[in-house]
N, C-alpha and C positions, 0 to 999 in steps of 0.2 A: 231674818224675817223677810217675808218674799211681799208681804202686805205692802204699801207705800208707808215709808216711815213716818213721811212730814204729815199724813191725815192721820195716824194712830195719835201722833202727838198732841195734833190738832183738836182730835176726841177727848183725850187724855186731860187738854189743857181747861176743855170745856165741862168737863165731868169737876177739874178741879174746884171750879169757879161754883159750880152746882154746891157744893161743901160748903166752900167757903160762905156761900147766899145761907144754906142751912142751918150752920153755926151761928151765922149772925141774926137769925134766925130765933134760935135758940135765946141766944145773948137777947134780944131785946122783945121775948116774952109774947113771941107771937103763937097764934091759935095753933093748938095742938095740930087739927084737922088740915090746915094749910102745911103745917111743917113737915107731917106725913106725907104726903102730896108731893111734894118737893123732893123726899126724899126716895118715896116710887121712883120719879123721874130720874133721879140721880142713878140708881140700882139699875132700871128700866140700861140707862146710857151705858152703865159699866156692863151689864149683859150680851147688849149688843158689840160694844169692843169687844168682850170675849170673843163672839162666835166670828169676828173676824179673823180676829187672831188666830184661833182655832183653825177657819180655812187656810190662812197662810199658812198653817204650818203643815197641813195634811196634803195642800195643793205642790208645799216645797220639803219639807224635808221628809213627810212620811213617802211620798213619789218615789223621790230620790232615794231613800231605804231600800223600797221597794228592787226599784231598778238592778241596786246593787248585791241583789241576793241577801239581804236583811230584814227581810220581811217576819218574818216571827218576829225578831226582838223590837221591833217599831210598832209590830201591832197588837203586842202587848202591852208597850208603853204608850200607847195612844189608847189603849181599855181603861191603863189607869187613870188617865188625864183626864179622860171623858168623867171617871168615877169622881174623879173628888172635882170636877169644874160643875158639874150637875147637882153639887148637896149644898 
């Protein structure tokens, strides 16, 4: 992953905590309308780490595919990534 690791994780750790607020959340019967909210955001944070991730992989290893005369089976495989990361 060509991304910086330590800020995925960094994302990753903060999205955790987002959960974790939401379940507790949950657990102690807070308004529906807030709890939604909450969890846009959470969704909202996990979207955005995708499409990082997503460049990283297209800026490194679909390149690098490329480069190497592999270009059909990478860009295929990056149609279907896009398919099921989009639903």
């Amino acid at each position: 992953m060509k991304a910086d690791k330590n800020a995925v994780i960094s994302r990753l750790n903060r999205i955790e905590g987002q959960i974790r607020g939401i379940k507790n959340m949950v657990e102690q019967d807070k308004y529906c309308v807030d709890v939604l909210i909450q969890v846009a955001a959470a969704r909202s944070a996990l979207n955005s780490l995708g499409a990082v991730i997503l460049e990283s992989h297209i800026q490194g290893c679909v390149k690098d595919a490329i480069q190497s005369d592999k270009s059909e089976k990478i860009i295929n495989e990056l149609a279907e990534l896009i398919k099921k990361y989009l639903k």
